[in-house]
C-alpha positions in Angstrom: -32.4 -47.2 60.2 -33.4 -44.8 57.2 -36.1 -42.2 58.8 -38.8 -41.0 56.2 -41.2 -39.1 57.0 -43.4 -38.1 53.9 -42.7 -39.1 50.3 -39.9 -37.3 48.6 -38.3 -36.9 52.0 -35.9 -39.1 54.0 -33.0 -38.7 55.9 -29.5 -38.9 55.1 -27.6 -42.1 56.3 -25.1 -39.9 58.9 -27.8 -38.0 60.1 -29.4 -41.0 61.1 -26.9 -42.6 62.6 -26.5 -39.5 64.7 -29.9 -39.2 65.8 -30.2 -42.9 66.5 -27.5 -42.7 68.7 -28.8 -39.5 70.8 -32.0 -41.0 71.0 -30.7 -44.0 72.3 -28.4 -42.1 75.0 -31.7 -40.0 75.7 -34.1 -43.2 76.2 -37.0 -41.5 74.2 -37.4 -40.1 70.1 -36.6 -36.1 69.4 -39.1 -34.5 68.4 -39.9 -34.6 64.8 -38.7 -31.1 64.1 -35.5 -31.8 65.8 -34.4 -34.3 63.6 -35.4 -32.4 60.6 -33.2 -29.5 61.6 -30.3 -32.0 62.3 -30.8 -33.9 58.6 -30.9 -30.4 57.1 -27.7 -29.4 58.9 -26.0 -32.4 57.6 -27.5 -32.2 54.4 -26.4 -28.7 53.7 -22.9 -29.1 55.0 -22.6 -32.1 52.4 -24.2 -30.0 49.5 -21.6 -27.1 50.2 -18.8 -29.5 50.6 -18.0 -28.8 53.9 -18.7 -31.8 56.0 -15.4 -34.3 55.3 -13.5 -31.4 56.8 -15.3 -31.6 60.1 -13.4 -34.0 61.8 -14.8 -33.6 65.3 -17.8 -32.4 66.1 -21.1 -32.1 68.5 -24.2 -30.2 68.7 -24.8 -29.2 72.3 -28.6 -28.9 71.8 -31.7 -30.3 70.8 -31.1 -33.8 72.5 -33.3 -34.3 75.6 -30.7 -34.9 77.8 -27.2 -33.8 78.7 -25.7 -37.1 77.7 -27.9 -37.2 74.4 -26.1 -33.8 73.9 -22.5 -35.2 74.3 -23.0 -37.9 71.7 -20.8 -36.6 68.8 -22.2 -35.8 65.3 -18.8 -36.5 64.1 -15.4 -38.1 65.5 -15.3 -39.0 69.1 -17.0 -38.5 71.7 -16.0 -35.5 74.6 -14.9 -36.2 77.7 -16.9 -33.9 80.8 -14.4 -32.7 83.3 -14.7 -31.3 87.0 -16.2 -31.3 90.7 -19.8 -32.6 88.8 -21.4 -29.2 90.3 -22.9 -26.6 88.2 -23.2 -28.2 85.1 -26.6 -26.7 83.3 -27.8 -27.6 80.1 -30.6 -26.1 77.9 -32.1 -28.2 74.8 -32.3 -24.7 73.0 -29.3 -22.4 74.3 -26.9 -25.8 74.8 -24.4 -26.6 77.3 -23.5 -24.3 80.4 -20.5 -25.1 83.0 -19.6 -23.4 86.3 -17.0 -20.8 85.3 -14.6 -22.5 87.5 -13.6 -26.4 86.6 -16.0 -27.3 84.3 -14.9 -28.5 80.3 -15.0 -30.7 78.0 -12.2 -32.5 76.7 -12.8 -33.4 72.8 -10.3 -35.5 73.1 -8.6 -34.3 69.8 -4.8 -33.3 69.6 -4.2 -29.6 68.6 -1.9 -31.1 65.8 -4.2 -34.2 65.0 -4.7 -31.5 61.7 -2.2 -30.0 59.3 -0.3 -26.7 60.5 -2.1 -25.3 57.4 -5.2 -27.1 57.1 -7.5 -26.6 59.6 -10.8 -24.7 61.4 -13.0 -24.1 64.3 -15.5 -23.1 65.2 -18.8 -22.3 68.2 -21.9 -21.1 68.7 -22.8 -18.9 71.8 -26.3 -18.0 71.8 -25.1 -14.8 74.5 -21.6 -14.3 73.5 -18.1 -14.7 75.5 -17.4 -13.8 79.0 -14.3 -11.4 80.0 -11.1 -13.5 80.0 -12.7 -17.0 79.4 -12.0 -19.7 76.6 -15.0 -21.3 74.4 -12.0 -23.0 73.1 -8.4 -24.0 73.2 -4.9 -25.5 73.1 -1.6 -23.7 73.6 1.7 -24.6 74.8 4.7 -22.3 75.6 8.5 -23.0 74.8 7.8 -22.0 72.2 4.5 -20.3 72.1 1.7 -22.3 70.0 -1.9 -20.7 70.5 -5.7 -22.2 68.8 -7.9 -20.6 71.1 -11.0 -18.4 70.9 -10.8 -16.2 73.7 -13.5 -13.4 75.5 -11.7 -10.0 75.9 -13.0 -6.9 77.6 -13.1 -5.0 74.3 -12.2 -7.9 71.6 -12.3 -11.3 71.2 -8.6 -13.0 70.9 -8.2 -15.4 67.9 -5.7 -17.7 67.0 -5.0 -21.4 65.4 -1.7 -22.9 64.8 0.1 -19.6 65.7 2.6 -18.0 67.9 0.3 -15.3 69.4 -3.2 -14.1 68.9 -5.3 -11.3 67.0 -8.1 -9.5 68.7 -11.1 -9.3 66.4 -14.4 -7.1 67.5 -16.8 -6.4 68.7 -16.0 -8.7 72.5 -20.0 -9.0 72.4 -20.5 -10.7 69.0 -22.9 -13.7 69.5 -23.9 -16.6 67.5 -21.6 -18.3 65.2 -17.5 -17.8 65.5 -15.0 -19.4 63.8 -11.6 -19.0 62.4 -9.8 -21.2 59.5 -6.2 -21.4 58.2 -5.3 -22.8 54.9 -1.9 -20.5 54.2 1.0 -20.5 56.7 0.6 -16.1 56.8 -2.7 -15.8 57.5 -6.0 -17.2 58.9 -9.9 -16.4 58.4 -12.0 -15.3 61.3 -15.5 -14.7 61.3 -17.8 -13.1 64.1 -21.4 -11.8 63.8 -21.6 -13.0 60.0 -18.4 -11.1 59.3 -15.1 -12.8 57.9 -12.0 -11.1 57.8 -8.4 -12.0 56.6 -5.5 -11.3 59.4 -2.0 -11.7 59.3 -0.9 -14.3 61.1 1.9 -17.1 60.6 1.6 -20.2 61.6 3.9 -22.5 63.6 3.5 -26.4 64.6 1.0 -27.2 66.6 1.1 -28.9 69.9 0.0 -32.1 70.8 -2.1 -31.3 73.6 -6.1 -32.0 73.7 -8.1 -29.0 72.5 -10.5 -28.2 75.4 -14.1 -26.7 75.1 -15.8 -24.0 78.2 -12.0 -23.5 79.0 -8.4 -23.5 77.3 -5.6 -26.6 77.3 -2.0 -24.6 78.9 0.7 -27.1 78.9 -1.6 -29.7 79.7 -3.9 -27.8 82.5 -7.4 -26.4 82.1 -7.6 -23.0 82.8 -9.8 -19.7 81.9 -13.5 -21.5 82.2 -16.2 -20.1 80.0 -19.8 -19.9 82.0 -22.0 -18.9 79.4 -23.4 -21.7 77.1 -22.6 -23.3 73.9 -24.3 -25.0 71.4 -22.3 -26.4 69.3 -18.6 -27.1 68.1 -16.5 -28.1 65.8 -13.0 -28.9 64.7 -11.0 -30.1 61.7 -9.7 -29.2 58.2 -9.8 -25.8 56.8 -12.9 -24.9 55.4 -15.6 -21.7 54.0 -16.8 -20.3 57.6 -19.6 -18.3 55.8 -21.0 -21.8 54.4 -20.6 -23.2 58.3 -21.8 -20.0 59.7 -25.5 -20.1 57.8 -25.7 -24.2 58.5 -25.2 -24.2 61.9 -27.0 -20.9 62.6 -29.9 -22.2 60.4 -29.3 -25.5 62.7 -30.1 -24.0 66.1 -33.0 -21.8 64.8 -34.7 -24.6 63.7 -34.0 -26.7 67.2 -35.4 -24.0 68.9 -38.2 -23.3 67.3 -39.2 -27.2 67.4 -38.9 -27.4 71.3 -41.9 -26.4 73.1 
């Protein structure tokens, strides 16, 4: 259905698609702020000519329910993994797992993008843990790293590569993201910041890019504990431009939640 809520304003066909289906998984309406955040986001993305790279995406907050949350903005839908215990989610600081077996599997293959064509990216309203993954998919034999990973004094970086780079501070919060669209070096940004680093890239592997944890040769492993509200993968693109839209996004959740 096309949402209007005043004349001059309505929503955007994907958006409400999106929020027709979250409502739906969540058995009641968002609140009206809510879905004005979420049009806006998708929107903005469109008018910076970002959103045809996302390719896979969901916004772990603002939906009323954990399973409202796991309804994907864009590609399909995440898989929930583990015991079932300790899974804790927040309609303003997003989705929380136990440190210990909880993910999500997006279901996307690290190489379902080109070798030279592709991004992440998360928000984490209270940063990274110590040696825990928000993200990834490596394989060895030869080595082929995308993760974004929580070191004591950095945070470890890398997409379609054969090792990592550590980027600081290890506390940043909020949006982080890295791009590549050269085969020497990839975009990170961290607390608003983008920098270039050398990197060269290699073939990706075919396993499935994990969220809360990290995909090794097909195994989970390095749980994250601390929440996340939102992620997304796909085709390179400008992180600044993603960085304000999807800061911007969770603001305005927030501040529309009682």
């Amino acid at each position: 259905m096309t949402l209007v809520l005043k004349p001059g304003y309505s929503f955007d066909s994907d958006a409400s698609t999106y929020i027709d289906a979250v409502e739906t998984a969540d058995g009641q309406a968002l609140e009206t702020g809510v879905r004005i955040a979420i049009n806006d986001f998708v929107l903005g993305c469109k008018q910076d000519g970002i959103w045809n790279a996302i390719k896979a995406s969901c916004i772990l907050a603002g939906a009323r329910t954990l399973t409202g949350a796991l309804v994907p903005l864009v590609g399909g839908a995440p898989t929930k993994n583990g015991t079932g215990g300790g899974w804790n989610y927040n309609r303003k600081t997003g989705l929380q797992g136990n440190g210990t077996d909880n993910y999500l599997n997006t279901n996307r293959p690290d190489d379902a993008d080109g070798q030279n064509d592709k991004h992440y990216s998360v928000y984490v309203p209270n940063g990274l843990s110590n040696v825990r993954s928000m993200l990834g998919a490596l394989a060895t034999s030869p080595n082929r790293f995308t993760q974004i990973l929580g070191q004591s004094l950095s945070i470890n970086v890398a997409i379609n590569s054969p090792n990592g780079v550590d980027v600081s501070p290890a506390n940043a919060t909020g949006f982080m993201g890295a791009s590549r669209n050269t085969s020497s070096t990839i975009s990170v940004l961290s607390n608003s910041v983008v920098g270039t680093y050398s990197l060269s890239s290699v073939a990706a592997s075919n396993v499935d890019i994990l969220v809360l944890a990290r995909n090794l040769n097909g195994t989970a492993s390095l749980f994250e504990s601390k929440p996340l509200a939102f992620y997304s993968i796909g085709e390179a693109l400008d992180l600044a431009a993603l960085d304000t839209r999807v800061s911007n996004l969770i603001t305005a959740i927030g501040a529309a939640i009682p």
